[in-house]
N, C-alpha and C positions, 0 to 999 in steps of 0.2 A: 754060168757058162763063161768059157774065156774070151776073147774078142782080142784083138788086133787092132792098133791103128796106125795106119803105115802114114809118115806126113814127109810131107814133098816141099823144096821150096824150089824155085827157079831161077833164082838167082844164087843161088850154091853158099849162101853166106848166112842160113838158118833162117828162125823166123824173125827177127829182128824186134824184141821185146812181145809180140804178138805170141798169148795162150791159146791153149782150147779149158774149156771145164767142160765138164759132165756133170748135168742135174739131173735130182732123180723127180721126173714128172709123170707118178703110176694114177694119181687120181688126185682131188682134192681135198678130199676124204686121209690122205697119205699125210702122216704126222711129218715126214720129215720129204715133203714136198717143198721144191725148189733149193733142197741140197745139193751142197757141190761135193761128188762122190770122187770125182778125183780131176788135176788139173795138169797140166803139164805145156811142153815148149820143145820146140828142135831148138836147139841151143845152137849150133853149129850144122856147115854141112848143107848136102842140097836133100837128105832124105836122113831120114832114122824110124824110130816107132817104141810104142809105148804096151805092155801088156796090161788088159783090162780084165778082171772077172766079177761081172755082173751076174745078181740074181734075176729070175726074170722077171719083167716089168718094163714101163715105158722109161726113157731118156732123154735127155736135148743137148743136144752136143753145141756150146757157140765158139767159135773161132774168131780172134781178130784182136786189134788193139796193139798191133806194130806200126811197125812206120813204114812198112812194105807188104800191104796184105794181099795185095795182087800178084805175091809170088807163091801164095800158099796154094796145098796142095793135099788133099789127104784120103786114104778110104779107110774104112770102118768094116773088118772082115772077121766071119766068125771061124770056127779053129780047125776046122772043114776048108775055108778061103775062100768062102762064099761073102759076095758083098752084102750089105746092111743097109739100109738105108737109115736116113736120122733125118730129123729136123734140125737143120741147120741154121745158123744164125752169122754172118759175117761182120762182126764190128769195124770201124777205120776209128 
């Protein structure tokens, strides 16, 4: 399925070195458990967004590790634009 991730910064200046990954967390059992299935950054900007197409199964989205994470901003929407929820992680 495709996914959406629309990320936001509030200070209109991107995210300031701060990524997200996506790990794939389906079971333990899952060979390639605690893969990073894809990573990315707003580079610029107070908004942009990244396409994702995941198979199905569980994820963990963590976010953080700029030097301004309290401007991030993001939602996780499937290709309908229905929101997702994730287990989120925020790093400083």
């Amino acid at each position: 399925m495709i996914y959406r991730l629309n990320m936001y910064d509030s200070g209109g200046d991107g995210w300031q070195s701060a990524v997200y990954e996506l790990q794939n967390s389906s079971s333990l059992a899952e060979s390639n458990e605690g893969v990073v299935i894809m990573s990315g950054t707003l580079d610029s900007g107070s908004e942009g967004f990244d396409w994702l197409c995941l198979a199905d199964g569980c994820y963990e989205l963590t976010v953080g590790g700029g030097s301004a994470d309290s401007e991030i901003g993001f939602e996780f929407l499937d290709e309908v634009r229905i929101l997702n929820y994730v287990v989120l992680s925020l790093e400083s």
